[in-house]
C-alpha positions as CSV (number, residue, x, y, z in Angstrom):
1,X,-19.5,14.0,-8.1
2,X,-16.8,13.7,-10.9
3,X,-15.5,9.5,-10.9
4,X,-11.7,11.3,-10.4
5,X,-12.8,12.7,-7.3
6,X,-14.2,9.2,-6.1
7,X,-11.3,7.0,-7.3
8,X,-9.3,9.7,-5.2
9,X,-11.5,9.5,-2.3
10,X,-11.3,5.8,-2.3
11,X,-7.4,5.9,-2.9
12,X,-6.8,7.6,0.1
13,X,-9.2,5.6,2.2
14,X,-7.6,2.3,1.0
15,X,-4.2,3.9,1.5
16,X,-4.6,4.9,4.8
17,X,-6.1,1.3,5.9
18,X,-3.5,-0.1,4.1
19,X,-0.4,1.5,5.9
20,X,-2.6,1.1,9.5
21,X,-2.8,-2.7,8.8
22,X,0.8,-3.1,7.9
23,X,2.1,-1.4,10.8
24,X,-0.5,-3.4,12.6
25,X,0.9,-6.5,11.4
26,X,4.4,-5.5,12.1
27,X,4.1,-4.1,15.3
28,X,2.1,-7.3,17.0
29,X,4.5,-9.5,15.2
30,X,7.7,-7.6,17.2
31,X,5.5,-7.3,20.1
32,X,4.4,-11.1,20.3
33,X,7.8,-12.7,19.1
34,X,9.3,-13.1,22.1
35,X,5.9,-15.3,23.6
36,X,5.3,-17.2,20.5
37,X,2.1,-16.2,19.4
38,X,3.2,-15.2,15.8
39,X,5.5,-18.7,15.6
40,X,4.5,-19.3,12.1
41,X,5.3,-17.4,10.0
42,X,2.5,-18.5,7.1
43,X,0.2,-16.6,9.2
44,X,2.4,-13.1,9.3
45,X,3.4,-13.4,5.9
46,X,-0.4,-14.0,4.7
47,X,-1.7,-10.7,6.6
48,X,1.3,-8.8,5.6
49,X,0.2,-9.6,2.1
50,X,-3.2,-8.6,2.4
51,X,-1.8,-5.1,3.3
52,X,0.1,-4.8,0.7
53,X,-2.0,-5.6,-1.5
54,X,-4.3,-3.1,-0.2
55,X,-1.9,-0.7,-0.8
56,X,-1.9,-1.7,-4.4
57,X,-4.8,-1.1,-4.8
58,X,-4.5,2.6,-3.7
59,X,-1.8,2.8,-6.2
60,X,-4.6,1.3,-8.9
61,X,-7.4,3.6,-7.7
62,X,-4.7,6.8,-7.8
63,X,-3.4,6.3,-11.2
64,X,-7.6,5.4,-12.6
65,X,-8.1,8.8,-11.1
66,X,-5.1,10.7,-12.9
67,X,-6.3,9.3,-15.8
68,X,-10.0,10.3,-15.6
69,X,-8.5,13.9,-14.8
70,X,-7.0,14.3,-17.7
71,X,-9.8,13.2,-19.6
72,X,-11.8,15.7,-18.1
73,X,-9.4,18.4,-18.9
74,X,-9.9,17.5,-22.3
75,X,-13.8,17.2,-21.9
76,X,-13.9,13.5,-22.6
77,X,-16.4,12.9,-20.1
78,X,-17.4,9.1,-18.9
């Protein structure tokens, strides 16, 4: 399998866990506001950080995998 294909692959699967945590994150920190249980908010802002940055990184593994497509077009091959 080509390494573009797999950076994809893995874009797409960091992505997608990505935007599942974040809304995760957002929608049991509205849910739970009202009772307290997200009453700090170190603890939202560090787990809505570690979705983001998992969306970085599908931004990191997308733009690796434009790259290595264009080196294949031009038969650079790694």
């Amino acid at each position: 399998m080509k390494l573009s294909k797999v950076l994809h692959i893995a874009s797409i699967i960091s992505g997608a866990l990505g935007v599942l945590a974040l809304f995760g994150v957002w929608g049991g920190g509205m849910m739970s506001l009202g009772y307290g249980m997200m009453g700090n908010s170190q603890g939202f802002m560090s787990m809505s950080s570690g979705s983001i940055a998992l969306l970085v990184i599908a931004i990191w593994f997308q733009l690796g995998a434009i790259h290595h497509m264009m080196l294949e077009k031009r038969g650079e091959v790694i």
